[in-house]
MIBA-71890 format. One record per residue (C-alpha): x, y, z negated; residue in three letters. Coordinates in steps of 0.02 Angstrom, whole numbers, plus 32768, in hexadecimal, padded with zeros to 4 digits. Layout:
REM MIBA-71890
     u     v     w  rest
     X     Y     Z   ALA
...
***
This chain:
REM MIBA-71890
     u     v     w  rest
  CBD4  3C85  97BA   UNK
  CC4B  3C8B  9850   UNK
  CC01  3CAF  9909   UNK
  CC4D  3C2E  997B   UNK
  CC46  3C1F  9A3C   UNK
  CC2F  3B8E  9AA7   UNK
  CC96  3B8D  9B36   UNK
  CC4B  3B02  9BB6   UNK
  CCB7  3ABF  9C5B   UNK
  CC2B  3A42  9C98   UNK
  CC5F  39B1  9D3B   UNK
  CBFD  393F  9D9A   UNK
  CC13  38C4  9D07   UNK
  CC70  3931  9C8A   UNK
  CC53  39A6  9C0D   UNK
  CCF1  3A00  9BBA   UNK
  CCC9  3A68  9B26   UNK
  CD19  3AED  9A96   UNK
  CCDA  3B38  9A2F   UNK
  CD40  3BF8  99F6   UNK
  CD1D  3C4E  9958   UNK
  CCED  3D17  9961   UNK
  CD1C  3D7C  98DC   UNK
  CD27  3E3A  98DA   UNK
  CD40  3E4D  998C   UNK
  CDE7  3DF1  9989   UNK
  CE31  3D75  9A0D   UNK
  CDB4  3CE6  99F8   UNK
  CDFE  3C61  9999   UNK
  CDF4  3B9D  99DD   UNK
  CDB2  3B2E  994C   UNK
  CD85  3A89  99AB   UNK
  CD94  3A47  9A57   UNK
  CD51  39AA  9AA1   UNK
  CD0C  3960  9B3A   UNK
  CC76  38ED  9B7B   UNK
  CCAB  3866  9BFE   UNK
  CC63  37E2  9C7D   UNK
  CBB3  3848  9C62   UNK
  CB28  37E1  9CC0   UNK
  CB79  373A  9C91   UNK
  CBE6  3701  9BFA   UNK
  CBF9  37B8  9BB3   UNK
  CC8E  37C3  9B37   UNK
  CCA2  386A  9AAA   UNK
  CD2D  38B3  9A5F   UNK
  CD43  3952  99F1   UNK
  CDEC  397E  99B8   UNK
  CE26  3A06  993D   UNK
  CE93  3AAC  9981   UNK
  CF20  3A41  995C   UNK
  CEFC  39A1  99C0   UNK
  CEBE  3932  992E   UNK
  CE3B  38DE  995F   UNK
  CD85  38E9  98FD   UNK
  CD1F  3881  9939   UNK
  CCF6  3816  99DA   UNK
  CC6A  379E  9A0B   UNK
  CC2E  3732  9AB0   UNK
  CB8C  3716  9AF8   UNK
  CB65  3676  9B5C   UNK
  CB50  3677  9C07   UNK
  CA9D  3657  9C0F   UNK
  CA78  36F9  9BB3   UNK
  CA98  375D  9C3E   UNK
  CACA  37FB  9BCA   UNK
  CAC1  3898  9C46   UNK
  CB04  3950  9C19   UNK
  CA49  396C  9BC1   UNK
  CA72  38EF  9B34   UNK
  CB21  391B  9B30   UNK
  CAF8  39DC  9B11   UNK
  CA72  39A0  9A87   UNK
  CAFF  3934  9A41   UNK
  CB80  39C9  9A35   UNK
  CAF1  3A29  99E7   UNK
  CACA  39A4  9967   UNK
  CB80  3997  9947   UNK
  CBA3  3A41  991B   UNK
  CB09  3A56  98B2   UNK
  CB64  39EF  9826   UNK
  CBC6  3AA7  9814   UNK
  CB31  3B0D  9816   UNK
  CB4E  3B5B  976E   UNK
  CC08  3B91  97AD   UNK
  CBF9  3BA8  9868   UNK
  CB67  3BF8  98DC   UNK
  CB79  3BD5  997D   UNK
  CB34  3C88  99D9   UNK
  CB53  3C71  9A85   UNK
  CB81  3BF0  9B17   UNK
  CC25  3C26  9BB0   UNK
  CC0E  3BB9  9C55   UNK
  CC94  3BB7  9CCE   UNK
  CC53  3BC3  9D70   UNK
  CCA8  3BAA  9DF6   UNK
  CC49  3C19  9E6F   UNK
  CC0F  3CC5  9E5E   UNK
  CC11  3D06  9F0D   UNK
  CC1A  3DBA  9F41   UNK
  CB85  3DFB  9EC2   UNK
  CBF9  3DC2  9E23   UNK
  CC88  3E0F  9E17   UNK
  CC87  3DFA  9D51   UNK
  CC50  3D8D  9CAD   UNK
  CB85  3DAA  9CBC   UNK
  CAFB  3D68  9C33   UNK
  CA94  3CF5  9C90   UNK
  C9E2  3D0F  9CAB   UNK
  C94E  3CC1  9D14   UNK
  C992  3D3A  9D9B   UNK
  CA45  3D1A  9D97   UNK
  CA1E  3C53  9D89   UNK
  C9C5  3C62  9E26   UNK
  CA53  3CCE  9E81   UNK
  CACA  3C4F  9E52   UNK
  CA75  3BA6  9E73   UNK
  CA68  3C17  9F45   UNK
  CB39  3C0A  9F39   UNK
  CB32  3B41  9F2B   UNK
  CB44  3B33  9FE3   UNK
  CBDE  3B6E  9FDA   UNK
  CC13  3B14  9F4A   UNK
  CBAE  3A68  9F57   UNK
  CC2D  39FC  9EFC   UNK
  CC35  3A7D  9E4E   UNK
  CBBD  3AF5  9E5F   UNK
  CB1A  3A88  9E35   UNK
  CB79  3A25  9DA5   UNK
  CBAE  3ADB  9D43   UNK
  CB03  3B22  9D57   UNK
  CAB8  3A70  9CF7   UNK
  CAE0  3A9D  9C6A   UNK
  CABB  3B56  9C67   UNK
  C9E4  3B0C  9C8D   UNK
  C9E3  3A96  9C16   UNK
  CA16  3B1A  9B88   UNK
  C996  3B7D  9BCE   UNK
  C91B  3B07  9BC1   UNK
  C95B  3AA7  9B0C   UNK
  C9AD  3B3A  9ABC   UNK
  C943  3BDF  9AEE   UNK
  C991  3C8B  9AB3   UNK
  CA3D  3C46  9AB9   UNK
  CAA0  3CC4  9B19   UNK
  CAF6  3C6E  9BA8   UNK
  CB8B  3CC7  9C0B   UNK
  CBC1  3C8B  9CC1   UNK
  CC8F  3CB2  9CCC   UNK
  CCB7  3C9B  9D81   UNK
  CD55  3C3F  9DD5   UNK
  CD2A  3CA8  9E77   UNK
  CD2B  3D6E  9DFF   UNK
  CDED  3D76  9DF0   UNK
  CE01  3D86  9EB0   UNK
  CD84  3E12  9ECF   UNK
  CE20  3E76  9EC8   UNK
  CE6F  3E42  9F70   UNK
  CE56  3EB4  9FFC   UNK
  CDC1  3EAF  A090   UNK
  CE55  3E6C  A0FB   UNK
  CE98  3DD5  A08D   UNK
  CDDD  3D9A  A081   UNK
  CDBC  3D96  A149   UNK
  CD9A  3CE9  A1A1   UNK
  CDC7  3D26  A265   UNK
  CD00  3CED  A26B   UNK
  CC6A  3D49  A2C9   UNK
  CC27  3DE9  A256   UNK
  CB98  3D8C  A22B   UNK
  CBDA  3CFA  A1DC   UNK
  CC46  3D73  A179   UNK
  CB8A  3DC0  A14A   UNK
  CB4D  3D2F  A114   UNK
  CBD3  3D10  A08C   UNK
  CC63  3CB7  A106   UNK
  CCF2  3CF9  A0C2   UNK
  CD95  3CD6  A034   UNK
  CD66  3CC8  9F91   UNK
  CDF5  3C71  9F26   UNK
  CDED  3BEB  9EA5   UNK
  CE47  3BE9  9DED   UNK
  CE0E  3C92  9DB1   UNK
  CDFB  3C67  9D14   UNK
  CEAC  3C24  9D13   UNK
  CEEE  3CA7  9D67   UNK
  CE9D  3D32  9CF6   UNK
  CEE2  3CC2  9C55   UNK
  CFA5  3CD1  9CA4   UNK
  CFA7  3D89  9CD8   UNK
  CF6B  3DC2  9C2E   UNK
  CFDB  3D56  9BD7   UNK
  D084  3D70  9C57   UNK
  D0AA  3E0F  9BEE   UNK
  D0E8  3DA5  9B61   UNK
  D15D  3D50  9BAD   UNK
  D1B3  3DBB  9C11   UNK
  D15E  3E7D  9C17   UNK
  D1AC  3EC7  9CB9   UNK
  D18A  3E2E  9D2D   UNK
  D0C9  3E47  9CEE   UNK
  D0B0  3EED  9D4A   UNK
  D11E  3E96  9DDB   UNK
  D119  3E25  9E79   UNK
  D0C9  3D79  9E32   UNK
  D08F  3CD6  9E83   UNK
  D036  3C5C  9E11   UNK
  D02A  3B9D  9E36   UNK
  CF9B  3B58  9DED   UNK
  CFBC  3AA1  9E07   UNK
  CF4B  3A15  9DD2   UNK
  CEC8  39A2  9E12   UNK
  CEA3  3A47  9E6B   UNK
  CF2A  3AAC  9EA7   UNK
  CF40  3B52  9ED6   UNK
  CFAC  3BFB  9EE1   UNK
  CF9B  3CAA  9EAA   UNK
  CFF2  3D4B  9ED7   UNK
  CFE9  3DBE  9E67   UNK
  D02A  3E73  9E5F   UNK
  D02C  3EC6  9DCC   UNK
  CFC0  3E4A  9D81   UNK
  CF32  3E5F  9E07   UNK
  CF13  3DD2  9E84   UNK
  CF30  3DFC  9F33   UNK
  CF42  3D66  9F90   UNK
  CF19  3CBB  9F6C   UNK
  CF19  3C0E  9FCA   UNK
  CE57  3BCB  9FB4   UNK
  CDD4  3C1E  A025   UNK
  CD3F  3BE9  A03E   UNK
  CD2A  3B6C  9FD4   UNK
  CD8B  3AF8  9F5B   UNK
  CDE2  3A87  9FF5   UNK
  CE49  3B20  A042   UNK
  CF0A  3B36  A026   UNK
  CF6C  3AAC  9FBF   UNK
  CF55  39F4  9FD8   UNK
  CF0A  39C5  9F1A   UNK
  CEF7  391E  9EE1   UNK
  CE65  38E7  9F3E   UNK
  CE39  3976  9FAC   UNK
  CE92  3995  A05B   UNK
  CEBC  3A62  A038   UNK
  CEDA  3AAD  A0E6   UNK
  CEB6  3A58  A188   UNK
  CE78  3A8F  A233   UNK
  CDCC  3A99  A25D   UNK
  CDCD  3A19  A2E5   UNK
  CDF6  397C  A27E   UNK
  CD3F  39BB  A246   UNK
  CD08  399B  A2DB   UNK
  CD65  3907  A309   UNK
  CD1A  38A2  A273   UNK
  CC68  38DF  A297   UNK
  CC6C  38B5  A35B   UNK
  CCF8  3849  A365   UNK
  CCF2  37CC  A2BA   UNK
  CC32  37EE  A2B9   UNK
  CC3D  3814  A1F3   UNK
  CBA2  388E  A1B7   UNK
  CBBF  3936  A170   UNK
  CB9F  38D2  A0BE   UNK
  CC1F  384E  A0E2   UNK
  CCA7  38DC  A147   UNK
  CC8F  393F  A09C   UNK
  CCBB  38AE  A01C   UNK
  CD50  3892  A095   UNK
  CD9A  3944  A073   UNK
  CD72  395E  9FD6   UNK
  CD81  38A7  9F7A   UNK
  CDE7  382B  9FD0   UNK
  CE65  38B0  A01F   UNK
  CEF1  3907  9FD1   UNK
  CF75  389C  9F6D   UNK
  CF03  3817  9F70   UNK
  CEEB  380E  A023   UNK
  CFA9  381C  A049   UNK
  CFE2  37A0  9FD9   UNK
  CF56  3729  9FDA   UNK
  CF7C  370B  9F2F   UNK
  CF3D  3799  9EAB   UNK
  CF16  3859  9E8F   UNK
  CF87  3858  9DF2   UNK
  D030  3890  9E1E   UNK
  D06A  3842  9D76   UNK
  D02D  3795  9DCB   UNK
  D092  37D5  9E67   UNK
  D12B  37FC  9E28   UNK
  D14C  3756  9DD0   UNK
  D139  3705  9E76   UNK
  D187  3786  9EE1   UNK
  D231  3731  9EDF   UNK
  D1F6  3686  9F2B   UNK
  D15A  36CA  9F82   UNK
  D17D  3711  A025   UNK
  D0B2  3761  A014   UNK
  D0BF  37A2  9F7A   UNK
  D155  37F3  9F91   UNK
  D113  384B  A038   UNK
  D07B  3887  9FCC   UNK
  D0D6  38E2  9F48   UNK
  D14B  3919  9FE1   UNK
  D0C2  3966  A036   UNK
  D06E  39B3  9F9B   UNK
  D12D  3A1F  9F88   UNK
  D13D  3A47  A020   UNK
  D095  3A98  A031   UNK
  D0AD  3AF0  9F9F   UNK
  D153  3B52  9FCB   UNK
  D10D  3B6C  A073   UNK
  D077  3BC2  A04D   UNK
  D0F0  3C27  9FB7   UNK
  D12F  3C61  A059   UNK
  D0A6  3CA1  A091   UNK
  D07A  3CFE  9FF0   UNK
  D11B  3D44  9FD7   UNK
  D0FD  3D97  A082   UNK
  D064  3DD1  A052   UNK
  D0AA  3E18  9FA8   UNK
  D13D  3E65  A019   UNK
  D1C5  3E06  9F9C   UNK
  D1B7  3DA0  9EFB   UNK
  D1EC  3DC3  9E4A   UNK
  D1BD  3D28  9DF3   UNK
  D155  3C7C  9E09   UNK
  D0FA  3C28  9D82   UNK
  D0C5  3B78  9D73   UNK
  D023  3B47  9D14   UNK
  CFA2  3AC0  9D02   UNK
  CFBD  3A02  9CED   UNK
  D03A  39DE  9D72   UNK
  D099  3A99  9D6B   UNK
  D0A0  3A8D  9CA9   UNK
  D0C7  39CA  9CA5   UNK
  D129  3998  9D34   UNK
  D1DF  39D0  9D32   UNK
  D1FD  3977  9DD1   UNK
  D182  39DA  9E2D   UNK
  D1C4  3A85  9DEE   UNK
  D277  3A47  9E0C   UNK
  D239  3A2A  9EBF   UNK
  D1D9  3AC8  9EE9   UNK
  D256  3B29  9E9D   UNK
  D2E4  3AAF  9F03   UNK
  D287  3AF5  9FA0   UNK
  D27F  3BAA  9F84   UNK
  D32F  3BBE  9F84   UNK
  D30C  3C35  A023   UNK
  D2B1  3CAB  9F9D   UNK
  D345  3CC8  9F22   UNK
  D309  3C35  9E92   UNK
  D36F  3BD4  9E39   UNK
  D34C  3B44  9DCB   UNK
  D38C  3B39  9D08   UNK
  D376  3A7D  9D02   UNK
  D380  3A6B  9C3F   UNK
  D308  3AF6  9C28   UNK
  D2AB  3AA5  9CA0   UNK
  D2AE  39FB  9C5A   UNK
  D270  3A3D  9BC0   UNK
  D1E2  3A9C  9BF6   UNK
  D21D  3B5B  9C01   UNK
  D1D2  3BC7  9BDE   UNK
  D246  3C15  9C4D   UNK
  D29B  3B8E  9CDF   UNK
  D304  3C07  9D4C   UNK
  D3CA  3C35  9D45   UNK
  D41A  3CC1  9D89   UNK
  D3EA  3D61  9DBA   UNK
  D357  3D3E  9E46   UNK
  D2A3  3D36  9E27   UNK
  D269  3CF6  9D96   UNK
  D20D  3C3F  9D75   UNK
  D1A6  3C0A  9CD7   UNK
  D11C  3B88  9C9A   UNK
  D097  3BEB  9C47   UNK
  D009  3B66  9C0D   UNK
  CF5C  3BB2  9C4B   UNK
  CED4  3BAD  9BD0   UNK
  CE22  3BD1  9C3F   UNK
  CDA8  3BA4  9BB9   UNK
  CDFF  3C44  9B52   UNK
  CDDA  3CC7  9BDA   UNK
  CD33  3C76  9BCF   UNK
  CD18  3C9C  9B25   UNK
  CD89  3D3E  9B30   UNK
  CCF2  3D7E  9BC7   UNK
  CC5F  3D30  9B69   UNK
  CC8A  3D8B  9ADE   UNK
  CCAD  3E27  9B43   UNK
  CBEE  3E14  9B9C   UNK
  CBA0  3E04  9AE5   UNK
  CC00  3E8F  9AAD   UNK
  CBB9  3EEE  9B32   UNK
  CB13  3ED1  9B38   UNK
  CAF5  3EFE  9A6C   UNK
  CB3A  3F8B  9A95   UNK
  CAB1  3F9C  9B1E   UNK
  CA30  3F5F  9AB7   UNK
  CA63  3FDA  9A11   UNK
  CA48  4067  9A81   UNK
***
């Protein structure tokens, strides 16, 4: 019988799950992969082989309201029809934050479930809707080793000064301070960068992580050292519904001025900003480009969203003192050629040039001549999930044996 893990990537009405074979200590092997959607309403499943095929999929009405509980207990039932092949040992959880205390993968217990439901506050919008799923396998599926992987660990490598808010002491004391998103991500490219191209992985890096959430990475020698979220998941890029960067005053403006509540000011910045917001049409930039050419919005959306990317490349090239190669990643960076042509298009300043057929057809390598590198290097998160859970387990046998 194989050992499998269950990596879990839970949302406020979404539950994305694979599930990795471990065998011998060898890179854990995907088997399935498959998702829960519209959770709380008219949930939808689908489970798909390693190769895309789809297995299986199934609906529920509306009316039976199936949560994250009765998905989980549905994912369970649906792998026990391979019990006498597969035994499913342990359960990853991405997390999105793990604050200053957790710097790395950590098996949850009572205690560490308690010292990450205290980090929600500054995570309201993820933080509750991770942690779900990690109490309701407590409660269903007791003596199932969980493992909370953090988005917020890869960062704890940046120094004391690219953390600092120019905030009072105390607020920087009571937890104030950069974290950075993406980990995960991040941690998946560096250890994979070596493969493509061996001397730019011990180099000057910056890594665009560009999706529905957006970010950048600068990485030297495959450590993180700068990075464009802070705080919390709004900082840095505009993404497709959340603002990125913006003064602290248009806070204040919409609380005294427009009267919204700290409730309604947050659903502003974090769900009808962004893409969204600018266009007035979607957060999809697939939507936007189709309609860039006759829609004056769209087109300023998608105009925006470049332009804050190279600028804040700028700022990360400074902060790497010069730039060796940028790599593209996630659903926009991987997918949209017009995107990278235009980032790329505006970093002319930094020695890039474009290979538009290599480009076109998705790289690896999109760069001519003999100036910093570019490439698309598809992330994989829910693998360094499994890669740390499997790490953790390792460790703590090891404990336990002696």
């Amino acid at each position: 019988m194989i050992p499998v893990l269950i990596v879990l990537n839970a949302g406020s009405s979404s539950l994305k799950f694979q599930v990795y074979d471990m065998v011998d200590g060898a890179e854990p092997r995907l088997v399935w992969k498959g998702l829960y959607e519209g959770l709380g309403g008219a949930a939808r499943f689908a489970v798909k082989d390693k190769g895309g095929a789809i297995l299986e999929e199934k609906t529920w009405d509306a009316g039976d309201e199936t949560g994250h509980e009765a998905a989980l207990m549905h994912l369970v039932a649906w792998l026990s029809q391979f019990r006498e092949e597969r035994k499913p040992v342990a359960i990853g959880h991405r997390v999105v934050h793990g604050g200053e205390a957790f710097s790395v993968p950590v098996l949850v217990d009572e205690s560490v479930l308690q010292r990450l439901e205290a980090l929600v506050p500054l995570a309201p919008l993820h933080q509750p809707h991770n942690l779900e799923p990690i109490r309701i396998v407590r409660r269903r599926l007791p003596g199932m080793p969980q493992v909370a992987c953090f988005d917020t660990a890869f960062h704890q490598t940046q120094s004391d000064i690219a953390t600092l808010f120019a905030l009072p002491r105390e607020m920087r004391e009571r937890g104030v301070r950069r974290y950075g998103f993406h980990g995960l991500s991040y941690d998946y490219v560096a250890s994979v960068l070596k493969d493509y191209d061996p001397q730019l992985a011990k180099g000057r890096v910056i890594v665009a992580h560009l999706g529905n959430g957006a970010s950048l990475c600068a990485l030297k020698d495959g450590v993180s050292t700068a990075t464009t979220m802070g705080f919390s998941a709004l900082d840095g890029l505009p993404m497709g519904t959340r603002c990125g960067a913006v003064d602290a005053g248009v806070i204040f403006f919409m609380l005294r001025e427009m009267r919204l509540s700290p409730e309604e000011a947050e659903s502003v910045l974090y769900k009808k900003s962004g893409l969204l917001g600018v266009s007035g049409i979607s957060n999809d930039m697939r939507v936007l480009r189709s309609k860039a050419a006759g829609d004056p919005n769209a087109r300023r959306a998608i105009d925006l969203f470049v332009y804050r990317i190279t600028r804040e490349i700028g700022s990360l090239v400074a902060a790497l003192g010069g730039l060796d190669g940028l790599v593209f990643t996630a659903g926009i960076g991987e997918n949209d050629v017009a995107t990278r042509a235009e980032v790329i298009g505006g970093l002319a300043w930094a020695g890039l040039t474009l290979d538009e057929a290599a480009n076109r057809s998705g790289g690896p390598r999109i760069s001519a001549g003999s100036g910093p590198t570019a490439w698309v290097v598809p992330t994989n998160e829910e693998l360094v999930i499994a890669r740390q859970t499997r790490s953790v387990l390792g460790a703590t046998q090891t404990k336990l044996a002696s």
